[in-house]
N, C-alpha and C positions, 0 to 999 in steps of 0.2 A: 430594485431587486438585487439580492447579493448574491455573485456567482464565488463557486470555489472552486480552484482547480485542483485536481490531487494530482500529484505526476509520482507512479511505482517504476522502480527499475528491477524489471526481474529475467530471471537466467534463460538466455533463449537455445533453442538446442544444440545448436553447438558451441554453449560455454560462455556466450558474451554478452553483456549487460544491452539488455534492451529497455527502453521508456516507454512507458504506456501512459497517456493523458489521458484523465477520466475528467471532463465537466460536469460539475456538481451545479444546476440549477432551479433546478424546480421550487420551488417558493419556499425556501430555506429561512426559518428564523431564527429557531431555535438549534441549528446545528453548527460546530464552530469545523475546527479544520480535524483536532482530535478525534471526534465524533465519527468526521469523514472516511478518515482512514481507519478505526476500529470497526464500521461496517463496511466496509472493503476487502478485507482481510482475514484471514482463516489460518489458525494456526495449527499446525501439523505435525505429528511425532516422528520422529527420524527412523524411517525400520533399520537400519544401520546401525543405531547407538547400541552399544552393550558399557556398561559400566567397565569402566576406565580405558577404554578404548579412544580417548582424546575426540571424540566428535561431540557434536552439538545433541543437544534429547532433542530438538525441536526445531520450526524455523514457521515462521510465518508467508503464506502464500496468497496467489492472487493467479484466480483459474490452474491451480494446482500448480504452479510455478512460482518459486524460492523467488522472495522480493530481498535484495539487494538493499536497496535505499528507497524513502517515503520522500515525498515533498510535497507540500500545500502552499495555494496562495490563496488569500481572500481579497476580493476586490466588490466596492458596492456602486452603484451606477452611479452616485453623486461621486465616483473618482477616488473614494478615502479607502 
């Protein structure tokens, strides 16, 4: 069995990076770690942005909270 872990770090409310493990197992063959994280993820319009206002149009979230940084690892039960 291949497990994957995805680890999201996103904005917790007041302002500081928090990590969320999500274990991806359920009988994954065909899904790599890209995969993992593109369905995990939702990306979102910034109501804030206005054109040349220096902010970002967008940001990708995870349960409506600004993800920070993505990490994946893949691991298969024979160890590789």
């Amino acid at each position: 069995m291949k497990i994957l872990m995805l680890i999201f770090g996103v904005m917790s409310s007041d302002g500081h990076l928090e990590l969320i493990k999500i274990p991806i197992t359920n009988e994954i063959k065909d899904i790599s770690c890209e995969k993992a994280i593109e369905s995990n993820r939702k990306w979102q319009l910034n109501p804030h942005y206005n054109e040349g206002n220096g902010k970002t149009w967008g940001y990708y979230t995870y349960k409506d909270r600004p993800i920070l940084l993505s990490y994946c690892s893949e691991k298969s039960d024979d160890g590789e």
